[in-house]
N, C-alpha and C positions, 0 to 999 in steps of 0.2 A: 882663874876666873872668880867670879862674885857672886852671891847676889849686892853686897856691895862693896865689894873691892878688895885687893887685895893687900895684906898690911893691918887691915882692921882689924882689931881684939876681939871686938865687937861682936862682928862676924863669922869671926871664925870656925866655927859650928855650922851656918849657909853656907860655908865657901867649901865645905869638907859634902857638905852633900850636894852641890852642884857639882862639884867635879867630879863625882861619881855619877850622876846623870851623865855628865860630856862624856866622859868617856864610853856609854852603852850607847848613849843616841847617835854620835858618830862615826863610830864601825860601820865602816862598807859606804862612806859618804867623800870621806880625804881624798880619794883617788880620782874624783869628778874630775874635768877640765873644765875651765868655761868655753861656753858656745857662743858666745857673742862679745863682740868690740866694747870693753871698759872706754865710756867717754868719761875722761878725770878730768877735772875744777881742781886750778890750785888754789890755795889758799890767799884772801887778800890780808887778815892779820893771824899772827899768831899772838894771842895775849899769855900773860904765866910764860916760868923757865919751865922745860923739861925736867923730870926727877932724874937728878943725879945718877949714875950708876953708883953699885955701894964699893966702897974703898976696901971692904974687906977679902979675902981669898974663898973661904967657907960659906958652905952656904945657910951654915945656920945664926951666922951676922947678918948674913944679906939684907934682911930685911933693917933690922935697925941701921946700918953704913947708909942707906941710902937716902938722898936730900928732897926734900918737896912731900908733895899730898897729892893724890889724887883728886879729879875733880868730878865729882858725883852727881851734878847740876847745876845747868845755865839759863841763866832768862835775859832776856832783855826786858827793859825797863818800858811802861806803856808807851813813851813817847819815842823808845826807839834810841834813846841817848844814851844811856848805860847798858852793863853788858854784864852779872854777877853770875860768880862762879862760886859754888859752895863746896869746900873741899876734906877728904879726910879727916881732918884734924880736928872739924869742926867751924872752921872762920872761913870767913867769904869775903873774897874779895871783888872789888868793884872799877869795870874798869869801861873807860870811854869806848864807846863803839865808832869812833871816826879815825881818834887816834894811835887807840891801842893801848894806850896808858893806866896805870894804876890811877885811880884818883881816890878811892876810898875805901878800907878796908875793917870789917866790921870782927870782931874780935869775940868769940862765945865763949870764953873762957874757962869749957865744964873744968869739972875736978878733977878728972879724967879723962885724956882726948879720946873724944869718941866723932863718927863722922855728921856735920850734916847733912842728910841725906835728900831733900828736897825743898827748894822754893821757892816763893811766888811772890811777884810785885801785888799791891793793891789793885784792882783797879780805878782809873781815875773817872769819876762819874759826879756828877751836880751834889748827891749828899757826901762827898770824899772832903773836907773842907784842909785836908794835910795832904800834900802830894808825897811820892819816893818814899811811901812805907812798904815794908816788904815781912812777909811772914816767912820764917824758916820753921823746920825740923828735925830733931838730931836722934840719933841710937841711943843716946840718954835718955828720951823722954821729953825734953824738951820741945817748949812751942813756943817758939820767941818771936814778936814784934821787934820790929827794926826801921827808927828812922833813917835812913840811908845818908842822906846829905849832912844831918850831923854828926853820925857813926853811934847813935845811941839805941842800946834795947830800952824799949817804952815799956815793953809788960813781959812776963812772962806766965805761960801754965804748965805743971807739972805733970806727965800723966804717968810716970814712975810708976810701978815697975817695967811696961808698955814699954819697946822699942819702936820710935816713931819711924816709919820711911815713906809716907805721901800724904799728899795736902795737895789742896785746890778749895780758888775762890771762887765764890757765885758773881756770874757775872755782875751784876752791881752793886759786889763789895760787898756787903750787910750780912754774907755768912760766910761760912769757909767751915773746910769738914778738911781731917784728920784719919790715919789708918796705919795700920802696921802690924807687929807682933804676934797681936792677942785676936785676929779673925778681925774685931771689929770696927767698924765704922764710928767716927765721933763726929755731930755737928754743933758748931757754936755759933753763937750770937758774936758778931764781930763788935758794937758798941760796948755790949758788957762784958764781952771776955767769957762767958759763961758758957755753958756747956748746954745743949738745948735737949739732945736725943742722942742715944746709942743705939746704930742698927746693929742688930746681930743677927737674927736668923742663925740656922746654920745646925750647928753640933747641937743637938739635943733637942730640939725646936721640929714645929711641926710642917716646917715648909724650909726649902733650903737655903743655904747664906754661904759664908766663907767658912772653911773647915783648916785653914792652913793660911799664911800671914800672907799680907793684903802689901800691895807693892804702889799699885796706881791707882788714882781717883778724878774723876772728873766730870765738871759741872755740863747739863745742855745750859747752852746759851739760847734757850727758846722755851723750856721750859722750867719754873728757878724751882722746882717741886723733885725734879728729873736728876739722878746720879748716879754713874756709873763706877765699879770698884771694880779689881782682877789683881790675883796674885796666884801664888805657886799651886792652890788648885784644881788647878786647868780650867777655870769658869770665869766669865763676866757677869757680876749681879748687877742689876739695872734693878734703885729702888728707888721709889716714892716716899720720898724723909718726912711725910704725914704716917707711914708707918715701918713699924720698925722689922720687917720682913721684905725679900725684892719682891718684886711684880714679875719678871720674869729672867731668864739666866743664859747666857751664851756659852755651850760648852765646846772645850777646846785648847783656848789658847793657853798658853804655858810662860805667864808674868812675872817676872824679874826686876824691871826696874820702870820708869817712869815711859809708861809705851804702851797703853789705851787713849783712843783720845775719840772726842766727840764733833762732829757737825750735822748739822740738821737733825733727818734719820739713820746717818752713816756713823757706823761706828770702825774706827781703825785698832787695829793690835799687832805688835809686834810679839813674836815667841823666842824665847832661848831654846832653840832646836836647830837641828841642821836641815831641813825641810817643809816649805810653805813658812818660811817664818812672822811674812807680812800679810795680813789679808786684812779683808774690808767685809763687813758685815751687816744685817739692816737691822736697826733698834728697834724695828716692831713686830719682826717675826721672829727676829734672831738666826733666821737663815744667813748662809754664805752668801757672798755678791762676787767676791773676787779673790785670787791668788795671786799677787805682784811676782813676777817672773824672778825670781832671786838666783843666782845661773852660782852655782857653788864651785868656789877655786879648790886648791888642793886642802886648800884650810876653809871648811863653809863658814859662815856667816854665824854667829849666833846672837841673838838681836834683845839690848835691853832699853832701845829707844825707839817712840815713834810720835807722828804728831802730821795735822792736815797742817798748810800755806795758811797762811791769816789774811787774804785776800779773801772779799767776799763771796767768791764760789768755787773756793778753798780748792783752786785748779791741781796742786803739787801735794806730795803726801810725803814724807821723809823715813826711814829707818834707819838706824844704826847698831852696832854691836861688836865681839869680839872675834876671836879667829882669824877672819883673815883681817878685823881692825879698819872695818869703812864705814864709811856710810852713802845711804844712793839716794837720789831721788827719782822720784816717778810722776808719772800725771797720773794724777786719779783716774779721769774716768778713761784715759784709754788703754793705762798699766805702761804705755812705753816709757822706755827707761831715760831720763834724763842727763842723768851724770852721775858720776861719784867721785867721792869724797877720800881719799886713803893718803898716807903718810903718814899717821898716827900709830906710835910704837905699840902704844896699847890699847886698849879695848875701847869704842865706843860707848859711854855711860850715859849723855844725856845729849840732847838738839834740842833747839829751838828756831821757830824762823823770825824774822825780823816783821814785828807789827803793819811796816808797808812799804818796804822794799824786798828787792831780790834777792835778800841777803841769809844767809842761815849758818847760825852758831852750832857747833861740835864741838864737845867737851869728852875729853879722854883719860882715863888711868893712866897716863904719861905725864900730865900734872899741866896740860895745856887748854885753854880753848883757840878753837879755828874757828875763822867767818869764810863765807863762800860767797860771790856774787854767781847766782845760777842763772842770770839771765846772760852772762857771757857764754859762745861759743866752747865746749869742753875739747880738751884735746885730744886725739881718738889715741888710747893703746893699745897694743896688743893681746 
């Protein structure tokens, strides 16, 4: 397990203390059965090879024999045409969402491969006058622009010694904020490249913040003031980027990877635990609204993805994760279960759903992304 991935250098310090959480949270959970009918969606592409298995006998080659990169995070492109997957190594590749095909592959070339761990198309909006720009971030530090269609980094910002692992645009493009490592939150000026505000809160401060490194971030699209963060200290800060302290805190969930996410007053998260891993919350009290029925196999769930439907009354709500290596969907407001997602040798890492279709990307530790049409009939299993 991760928090991001397995193989990474990087990481390998998160991956030694999450496995030691897996292993306490899941005692006395393995033995579940499920109670209800898996309806499964196959797959309409599979983009990326699967990782190799490793050539060597031992398993302390294993890791190096082994071919490919994990893939850390997927987006589709605003228009729905592209499909980028950011992987281990660092480089992202970009591939047609109709065809399936490579068409363009962007190369971060650190001095050391480290992963990128999150990123984000632009948005396309009346002051965007460059389409197919895309912001990454990597465990180096790194925060790189990326014109996509010519394969070029436009800029780069350093925030060395910081390990970056999430990023999100404001809805109309003009800012975008940063998080990772060090507790706190960065927002910038997306014209100047500049750095605007550090929220911190938190350790030492007289109102609370992040106490422990920061995993997910994300903008309302209703209010561009409004931001939400959550990582490994079981909190969601909800701050007002006019100051540098939150407004108020959802406590609870247990963040990992790219799996808060924002609509309206509904706030969604997923948790690395084997119980209640997805729930929906309300962003103005911060009370519970809801537990998604997650029915635990012999292997539960442990969930480092989540995110509403990009339809406008974001009907679907999606999670994913490791263990037993799926991902479900559900309807928001009635929690029934839609379908799932499984085939995936490894762990669910990131999802996304398709800007206006029925369609939704799964990106896994096996070195693949999967698309799914959910508006198809699923197959009932057993």
């Amino acid at each position: 397990s991760r928090p991001r991935g397995p193989g990474s250098d990087s990481f390998s310090k998160m991956n030694t203390t999450i496995g030691s959480e897996q292993s306490q949270e899941s005692t006395g959970s393995a033995a579940k059965k499920p109670t209800i009918s898996l309806r499964q969606f196959n797959p309409d592409l599979i983009l990326g090879d699967e990782i190799a298995p490793p050539s060597g006998n031992s398993a302390g080659d294993s890791r190096m024999a082994a071919v490919g990169h994990e893939v850390f995070c997927v987006r589709y492109s605003p228009d729905g045409q592209f499909i980028a997957a950011a992987r281990g190594d660092g480089d992202i590749d970009v591939y047609s969402s109709t065809t399936g095909n490579k068409v363009y592959a962007l190369a971060a070339k650190p001095a050391e491969p480290s992963p990128t761990c999150c990123i984000r198309f632009r948005p396309n909006t009346s002051s965007s006058k460059t389409r197919n720009v895309m912001l990454s971030v990597n465990a180096n530090g790194e925060v790189k622009h990326w014109h996509v269609t010519s394969m070029k980094c436009l800029h780069t910002i350093n925030e060395d010694p910081n390990q970056v692992y999430a990023l999100d645009y404001r809805r109309d493009g003009l800012k975008f904020a940063t998080a990772g490592q060090d507790y706190a939150v960065r927002f910038y000026d997306e014209a100047t490249k500049t750095l605007q505000t550090t929220l911190t809160g938190g350790y030492g401060r007289t109102k609370a913040g992040h106490s422990n490194r920061v995993f997910s971030l994300k903008f309302s699209s209703e209010d561009e003031n409004t931001l939400i963060s959550a990582g490994w200290d079981n909190t969601i800060q909800i701050w007002d980027v006019r100051t540098d302290v939150p407004v108020r805190s959802i406590f609870g969930p247990h963040i990992t990877g790219d799996s808060v996410d924002l609509f309206g007053n509904y706030v969604l998260s997923a948790s690395w635990r084997p119980d209640k891993p997805l729930q929906l919350w309300d962003l103005r009290t911060c009370g519970l609204l809801k537990d998604y029925n997650w029915v635990n196999h012999d292997n539960p769930c442990m969930l480092y993805a989540a995110q509403f439907s990009k339809d406008p009354m974001a009907r679907h709500v999606i999670g994913g994760g490791s263990g037993s290596n799926e991902a479900r969907i559900y309807e928001r407001e009635s929690g029934s279960l839609v379908g799932t997602m499984r085939g995936m040798r490894q762990g669910v890492y990131s999802v996304d759903f398709h800007p206006t279709a029925s369609q939704v990307a799964v990106a896994s530790g096996d070195g693949t992304v999967r698309t799914f049409d959910y508006s198809r009939p699923p197959a009932h299993q057993g």
